[in-house]
KEKE-3310 file (N, C-alpha, C; in steps of 0.2 Angstrom, whole numbers, plus 5000, padded with zeros to 4 digits):
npx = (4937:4933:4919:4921:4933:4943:4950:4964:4967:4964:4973:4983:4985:4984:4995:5003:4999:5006:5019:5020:5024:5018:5003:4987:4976:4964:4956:4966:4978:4972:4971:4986:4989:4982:4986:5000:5000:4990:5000:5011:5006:5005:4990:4989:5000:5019:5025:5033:5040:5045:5047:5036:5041:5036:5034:5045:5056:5070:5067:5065:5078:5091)
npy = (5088:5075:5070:5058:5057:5062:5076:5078:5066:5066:5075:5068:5058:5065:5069:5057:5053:5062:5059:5049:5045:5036:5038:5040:5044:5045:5033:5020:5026:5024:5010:5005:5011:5002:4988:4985:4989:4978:4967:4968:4966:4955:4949:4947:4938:4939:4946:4936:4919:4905:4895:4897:4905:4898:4885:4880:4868:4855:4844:4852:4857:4865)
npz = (4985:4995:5007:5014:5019:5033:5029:5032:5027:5015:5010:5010:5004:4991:4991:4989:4978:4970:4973:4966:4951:4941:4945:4944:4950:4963:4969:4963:4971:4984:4981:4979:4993:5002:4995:4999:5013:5015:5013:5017:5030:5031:5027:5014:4998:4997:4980:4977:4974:4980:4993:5008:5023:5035:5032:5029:5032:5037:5025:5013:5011:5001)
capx = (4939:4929:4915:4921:4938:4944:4953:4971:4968:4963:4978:4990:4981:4987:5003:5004:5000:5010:5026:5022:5022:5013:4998:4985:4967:4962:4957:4973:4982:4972:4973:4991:4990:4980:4989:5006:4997:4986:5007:5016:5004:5004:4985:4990:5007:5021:5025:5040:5042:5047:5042:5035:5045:5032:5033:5051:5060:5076:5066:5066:5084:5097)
capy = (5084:5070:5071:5050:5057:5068:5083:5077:5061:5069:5076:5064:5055:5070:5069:5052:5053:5067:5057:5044:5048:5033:5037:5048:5043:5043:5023:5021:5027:5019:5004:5004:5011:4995:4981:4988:4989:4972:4964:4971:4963:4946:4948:4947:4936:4946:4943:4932:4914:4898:4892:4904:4903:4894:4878:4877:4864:4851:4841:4857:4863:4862)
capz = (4991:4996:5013:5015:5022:5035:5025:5034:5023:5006:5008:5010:4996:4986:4991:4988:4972:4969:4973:4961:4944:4937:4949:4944:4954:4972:4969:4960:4975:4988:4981:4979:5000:5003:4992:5004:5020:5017:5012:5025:5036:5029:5023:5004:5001:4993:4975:4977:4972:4984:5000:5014:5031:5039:5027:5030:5037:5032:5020:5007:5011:4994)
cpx = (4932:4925:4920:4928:4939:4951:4960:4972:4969:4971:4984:4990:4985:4993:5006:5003:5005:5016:5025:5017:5017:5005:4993:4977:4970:4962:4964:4977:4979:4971:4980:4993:4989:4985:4996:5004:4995:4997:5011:5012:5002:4996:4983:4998:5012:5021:5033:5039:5044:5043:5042:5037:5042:5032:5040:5055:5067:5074:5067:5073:5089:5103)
cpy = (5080:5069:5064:5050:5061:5071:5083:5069:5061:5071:5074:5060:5060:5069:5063:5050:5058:5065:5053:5044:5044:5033:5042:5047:5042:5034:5021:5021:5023:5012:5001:5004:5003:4989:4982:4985:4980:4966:4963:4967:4956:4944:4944:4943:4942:4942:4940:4923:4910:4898:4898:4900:4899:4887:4876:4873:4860:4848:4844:4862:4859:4861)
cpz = (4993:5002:5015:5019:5024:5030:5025:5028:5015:5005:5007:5006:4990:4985:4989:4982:4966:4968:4969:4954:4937:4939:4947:4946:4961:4971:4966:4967:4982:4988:4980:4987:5003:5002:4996:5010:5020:5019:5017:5031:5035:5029:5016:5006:4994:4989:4974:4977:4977:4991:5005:5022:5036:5037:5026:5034:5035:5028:5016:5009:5004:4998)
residu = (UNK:UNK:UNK:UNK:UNK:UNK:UNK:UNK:UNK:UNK:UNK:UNK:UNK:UNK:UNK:UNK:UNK:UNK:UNK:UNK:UNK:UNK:UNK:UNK:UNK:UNK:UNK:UNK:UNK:UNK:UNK:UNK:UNK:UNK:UNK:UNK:UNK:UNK:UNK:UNK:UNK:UNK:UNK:UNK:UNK:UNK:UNK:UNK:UNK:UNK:UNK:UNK:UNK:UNK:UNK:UNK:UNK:UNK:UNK:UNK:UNK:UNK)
# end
């Protein structure tokens, strides 16, 4: 376990790596929590192609 996290975090980390079979590092896994978290919160943009709802209007409708 790591001092850097309270002992409820380490283990949610565990478990979270636990659920997902191609994950096998803490970095690994908090970087996966991160690039979610950052996305979800319109930090990072998602990995989807065309115009983002802000830049929409009738000039770009087919």
């Amino acid at each position: 376990m790591s001092d850097l996290y309270d002992p409820r975090i380490e283990q949610a980390l565990q478990s979270f790596i636990s659920d997902h079979p191609g994950m096998h590092t803490r970095n690994q896994a908090i970087a996966a929590i991160l690039i979610n978290w950052f996305t979800s919160h319109g930090y990072l943009p998602h990995d989807q192609e065309g115009t983002r709802p802000e830049n929409l209007d009738a000039s770009n409708d087919d």
